[in-house]
N, C-alpha and C positions, 0 to 999 in steps of 0.2 A: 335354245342352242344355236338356231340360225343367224339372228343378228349378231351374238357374241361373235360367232363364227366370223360374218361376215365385219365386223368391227376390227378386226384380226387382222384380216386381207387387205382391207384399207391401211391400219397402222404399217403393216409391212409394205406394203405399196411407197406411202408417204415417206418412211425411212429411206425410200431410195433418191429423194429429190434433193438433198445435199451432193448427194455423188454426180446424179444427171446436171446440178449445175456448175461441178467442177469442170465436168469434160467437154460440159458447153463454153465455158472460158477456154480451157487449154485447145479446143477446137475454132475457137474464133480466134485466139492468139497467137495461132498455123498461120491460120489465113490471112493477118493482121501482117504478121512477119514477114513470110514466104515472099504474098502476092504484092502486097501494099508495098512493103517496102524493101526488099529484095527485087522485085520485077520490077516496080514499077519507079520507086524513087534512088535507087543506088545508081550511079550509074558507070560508075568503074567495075569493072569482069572480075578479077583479081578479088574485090572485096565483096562481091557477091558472093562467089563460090565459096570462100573462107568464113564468111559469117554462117552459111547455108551447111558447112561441113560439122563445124562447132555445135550448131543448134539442132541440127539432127540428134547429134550426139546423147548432147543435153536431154533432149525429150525422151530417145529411147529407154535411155536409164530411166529417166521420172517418172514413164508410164506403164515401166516395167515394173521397178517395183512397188507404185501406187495399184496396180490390179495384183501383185501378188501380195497385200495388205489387204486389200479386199476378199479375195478369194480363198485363200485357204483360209478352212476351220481351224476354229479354235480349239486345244485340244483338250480335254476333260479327262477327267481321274479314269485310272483304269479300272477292271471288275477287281481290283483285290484289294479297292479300299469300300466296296458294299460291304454292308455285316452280312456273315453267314446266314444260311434259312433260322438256325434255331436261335441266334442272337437277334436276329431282326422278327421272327414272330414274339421273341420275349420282349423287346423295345418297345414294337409296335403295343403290345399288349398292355405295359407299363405305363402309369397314368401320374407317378410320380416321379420330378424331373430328376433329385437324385438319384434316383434306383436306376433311370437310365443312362446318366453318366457313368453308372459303375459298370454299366453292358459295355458299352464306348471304349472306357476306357481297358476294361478287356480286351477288347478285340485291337486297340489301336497300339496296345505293346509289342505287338509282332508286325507292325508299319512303321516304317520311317517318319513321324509325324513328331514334331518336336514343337509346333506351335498350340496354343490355349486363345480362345475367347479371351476378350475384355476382362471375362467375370473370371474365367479360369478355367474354364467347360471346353471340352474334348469338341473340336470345330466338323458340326455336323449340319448336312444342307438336307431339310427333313423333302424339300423340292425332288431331287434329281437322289436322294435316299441313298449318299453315300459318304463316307467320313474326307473331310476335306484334307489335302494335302497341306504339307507347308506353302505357303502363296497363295494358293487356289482360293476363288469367289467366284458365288453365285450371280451370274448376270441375269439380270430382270428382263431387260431387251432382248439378249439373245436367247432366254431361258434354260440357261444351262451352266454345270460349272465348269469356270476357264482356268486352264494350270497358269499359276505366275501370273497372274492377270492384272493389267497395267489402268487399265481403263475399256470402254465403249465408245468407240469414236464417231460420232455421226458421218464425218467427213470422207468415211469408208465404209462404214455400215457394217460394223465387224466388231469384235471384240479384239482389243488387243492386250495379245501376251504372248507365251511362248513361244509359239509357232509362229507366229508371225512379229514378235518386237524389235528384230532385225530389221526386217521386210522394212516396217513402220518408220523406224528412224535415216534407212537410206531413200526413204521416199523421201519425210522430209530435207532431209542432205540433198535430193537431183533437186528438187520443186527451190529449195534456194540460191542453187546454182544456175536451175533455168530462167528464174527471173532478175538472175543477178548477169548475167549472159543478156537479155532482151534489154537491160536498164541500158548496161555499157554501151553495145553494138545500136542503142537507137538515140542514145543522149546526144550526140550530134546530129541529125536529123531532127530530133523534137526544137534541140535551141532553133534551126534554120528557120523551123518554118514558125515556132514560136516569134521571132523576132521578123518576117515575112521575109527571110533569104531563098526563098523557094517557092515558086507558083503555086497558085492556089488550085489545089487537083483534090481529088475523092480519098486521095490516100492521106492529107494533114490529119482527118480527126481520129483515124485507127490509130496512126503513128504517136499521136498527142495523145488519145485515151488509153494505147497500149503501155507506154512510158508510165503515167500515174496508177495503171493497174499494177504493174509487173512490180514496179515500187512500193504501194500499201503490200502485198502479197510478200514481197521481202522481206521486208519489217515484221511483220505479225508471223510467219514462218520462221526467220534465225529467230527470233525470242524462243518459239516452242521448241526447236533444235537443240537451242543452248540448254535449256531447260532440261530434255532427256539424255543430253551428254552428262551432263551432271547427274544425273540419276543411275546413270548406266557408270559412271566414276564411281561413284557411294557403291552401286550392288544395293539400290530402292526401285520398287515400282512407284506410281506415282500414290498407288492407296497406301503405302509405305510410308513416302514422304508424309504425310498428312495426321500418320496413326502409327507408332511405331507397331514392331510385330512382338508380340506376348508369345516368350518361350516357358517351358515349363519350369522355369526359376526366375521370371519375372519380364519384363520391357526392355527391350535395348532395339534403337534406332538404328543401329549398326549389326547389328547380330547377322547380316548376311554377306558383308565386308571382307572380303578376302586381301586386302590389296589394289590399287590401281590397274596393273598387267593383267590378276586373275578376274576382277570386275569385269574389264574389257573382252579378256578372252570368252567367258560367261556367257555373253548373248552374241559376239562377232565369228568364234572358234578362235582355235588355235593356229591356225594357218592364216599368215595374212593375205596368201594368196585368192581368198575368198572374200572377205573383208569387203571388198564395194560393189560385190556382184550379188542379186539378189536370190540366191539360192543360201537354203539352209544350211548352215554350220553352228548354231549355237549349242553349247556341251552340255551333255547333260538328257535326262528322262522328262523335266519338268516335274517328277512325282516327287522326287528330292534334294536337298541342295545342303552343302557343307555351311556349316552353323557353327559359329566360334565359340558360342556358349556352349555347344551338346560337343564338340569333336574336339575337345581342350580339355584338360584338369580341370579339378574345380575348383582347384584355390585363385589359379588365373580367372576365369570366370568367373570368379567374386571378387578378382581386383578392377574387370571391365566394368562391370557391374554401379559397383564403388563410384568409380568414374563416373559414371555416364548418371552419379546420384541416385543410385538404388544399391539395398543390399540384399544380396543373394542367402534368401531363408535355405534351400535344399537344390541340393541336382538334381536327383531323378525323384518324380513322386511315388 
């Protein structure tokens, strides 16, 4: 038990060195900034203070909501999707996999649970002993199941989904604005001394190495941005994107689609006065979400169906 134990401690330990070397960049890229070339290479007052105002700005946002991606938990199904004691001592007890589908599926007609397995099976994480939500996965990393859950970020150390998939997305929204901020404000400075219009002092290689950082960091950031813009457009996480979601009248890719406005309001709220500030508004419990298959007729939902090249055998099992 003790090495397992102590195996443990390490892997969690280790999990944290993607994060300690974010903050070791965004801490040498203060100092890169500020001192190097703020203090020491600007030399007009006026554009000093104005870049310095700007990039405050920029960071505070980035490192606020980069530690509120970090730090809050991720949230896990509440106690009223565990089976009751006598449906989970007959589970437990039952050794044949249909017989326990048919406990499951007992107990999950009185939950809002409108998704299926692959196979068709009532989604249950025998781990954490509770019947999954719509969206909800079992994270191996953090060992636990996360509502809505989008992915396992290293680059945070966190699961990301519900609670925090806002958080997530305006992180990376500040982190490409700060480097798109440090590109502009030092592209003239980098040409100068790239082309030697500026003494050769301590501050050219920050300035020249922070220009090629802030710039790869751009790039590989707006792609992942664009990328969950789009997915927060659709109403997909990214396990979504990859695997449509199985309702209980069959696959559709879209089945969580409400619209462009309603997508958006979904994980930003309803108020846009909230919207770029990283405090929670997104709508909703996380244990549920409007399903255009389950909350429509079922003749439309076997014309979506149709569409999307499937036919709709039944609505409710």
């Amino acid at each position: 038990m003790a090495p397992s134990h102590a195996l443990r401690c390490c892997k969690r330990a280790l999990n944290w060195v993607p994060v300690l070397f974010i903050n070791l960049v965004i801490g040498w890229s203060y100092y890169a900034y500020v001192i190097e070339l703020c203090v020491y290479t600007i030399p007009n007052n006026t554009e000093r203070i104005c870049y310095l105002v700007v990039f405050h700005i920029c960071l505070i946002m980035f490192i606020w909501s980069y530690w509120k991606t970090i730090w809050v938990t991720p949230a896990e199904p509440s106690k009223a999707f565990s089976l009751p004691r006598v449906e989970k001592d007959q589970f437990e007890k039952e050794e044949r996999a249909e017989v326990q589908q048919e406990i499951l599926k007992k107990v999950v007609r009185n939950l809002p649970v409108y998704t299926r397995t692959a196979g068709g099976a009532v989604p249950y994480c025998n781990s954490c002993q509770v019947i999954k939500p719509d969206r909800c996965h079992h994270c191996s990393t953090c060992e636990r199941c996360v509502l809505k859950m989008d992915h396992h970020c290293p680059w945070v150390n966190n699961c990301v989904g519900f609670s925090n998939y806002k958080f997530f997305i305006l992180f990376l929204g500040y982190a490409s604005l700060y480097c798109a901020v440090i590109c502009a404000t030092v592209m003239q400075y980098f040409i100068k001394f790239w082309k030697k219009l500026l003494p050769e002092t301590h501050a050219k290689f920050h300035i020249l190495f922070l220009f090629f950082v802030a710039a790869l960091f751009f790039i590989s950031i707006i792609s992942l941005l664009s990328y969950h813009l789009w997915l927060v457009a659709k109403n997909r996480t990214t396990i979504e994107a990859f695997r449509a979601p199985v309702f209980t009248n069959g696959p559709d890719k879209n089945g969580f689609s409400l619209g462009f406005k309603r997508n958006v309001a979904e994980v930003f709220g309803d108020q846009a006065k909230y919207w770029f500030f990283p405090v929670f508004s997104s709508l909703g419990d996380g244990h549920s979400f409007v399903t255009r298959l389950v909350h429509i007729d079922p003749e439309t939902a076997n014309s979506i169906l149709q569409q999307n090249g499937k036919r709709l055998v039944k609505y409710f099992e």
